[in-house]
N, C-alpha and C positions, 0 to 999 in steps of 0.2 A: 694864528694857525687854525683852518678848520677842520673839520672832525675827521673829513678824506684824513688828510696829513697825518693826523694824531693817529690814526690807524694804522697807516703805513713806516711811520718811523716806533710805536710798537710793536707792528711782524718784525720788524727790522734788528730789534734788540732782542725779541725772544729766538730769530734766527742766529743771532751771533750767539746767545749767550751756549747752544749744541753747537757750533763751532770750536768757542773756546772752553767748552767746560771739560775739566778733568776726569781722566778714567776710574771708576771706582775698582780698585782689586779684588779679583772673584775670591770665593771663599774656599780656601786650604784643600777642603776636604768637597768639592764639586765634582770633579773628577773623582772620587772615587764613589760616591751616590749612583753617580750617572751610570760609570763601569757598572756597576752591581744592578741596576735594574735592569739594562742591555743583560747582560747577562742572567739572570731569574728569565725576562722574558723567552732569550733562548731555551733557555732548559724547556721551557712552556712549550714550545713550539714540537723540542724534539719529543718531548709525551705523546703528544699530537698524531706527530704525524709517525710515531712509533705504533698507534694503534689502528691507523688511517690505514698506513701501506699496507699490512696484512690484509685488513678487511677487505680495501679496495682489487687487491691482489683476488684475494678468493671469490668473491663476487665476478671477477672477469675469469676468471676459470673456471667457472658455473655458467657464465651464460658461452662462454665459446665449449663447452664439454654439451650445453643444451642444443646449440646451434647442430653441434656436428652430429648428434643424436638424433635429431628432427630429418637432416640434408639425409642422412644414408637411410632411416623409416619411410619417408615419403617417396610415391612412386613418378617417377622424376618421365614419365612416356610425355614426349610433349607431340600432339596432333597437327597434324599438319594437315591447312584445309586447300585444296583445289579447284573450290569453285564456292560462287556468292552464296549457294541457296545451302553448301554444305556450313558454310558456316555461320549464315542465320540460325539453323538446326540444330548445331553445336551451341550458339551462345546463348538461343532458347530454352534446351539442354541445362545447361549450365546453372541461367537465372529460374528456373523451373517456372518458365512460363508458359502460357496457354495457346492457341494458334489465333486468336484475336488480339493479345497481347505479341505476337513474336511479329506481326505486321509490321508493327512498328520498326524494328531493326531492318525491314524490308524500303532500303530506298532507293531510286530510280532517278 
């Protein structure tokens, strides 16, 4: 027999031997470890997220109370321009730029 063979009729018997080998019986009390940590963990979570949803709650009712604070403050007039050079003049305006600088916006 050479060493090929010897190898392969050893996978052979260590594969049968998890074929035939017998079940070991879980231990009594498995099930109930397992329940009890699943369960601790839950509790965990509802702490969690027992202090999450408030904060996250008030937090978005801060920024939508800011939002709508800001929309009705600001003067909402939107400009309507008519021609190229008015609104070159406007975005000059705007960028507080100079009439060497606003050239640039000027294109042809």
């Amino acid at each position: 027999m050479n060493k090929k063979e010897k190898i392969e009729q050893q996978i052979r018997e260590t594969l049968d031997q998890f074929e035939h080998a017998d079940q070991l019986p879980p231990n009594p009390f498995f099930y109930t470890r397992v329940k009890a940590r699943l369960d601790e963990r839950h509790q965990q979570s509802h702490v969690f997220f027992a202090i999450l949803k408030p904060a996250l709650l008030a937090v978005l009712v801060a920024m939508n109370l800011s939002t709508a604070f800001w929309y009705v403050s600001v003067d909402n007039q939107v400009t309507q321009v008519d021609s190229h050079q008015e609104l070159i003049e406007l975005l000059g305006s705007d960028l507080k730029l100079d009439n060497n600088q606003s050239n640039i916006l000027d294109y042809k």
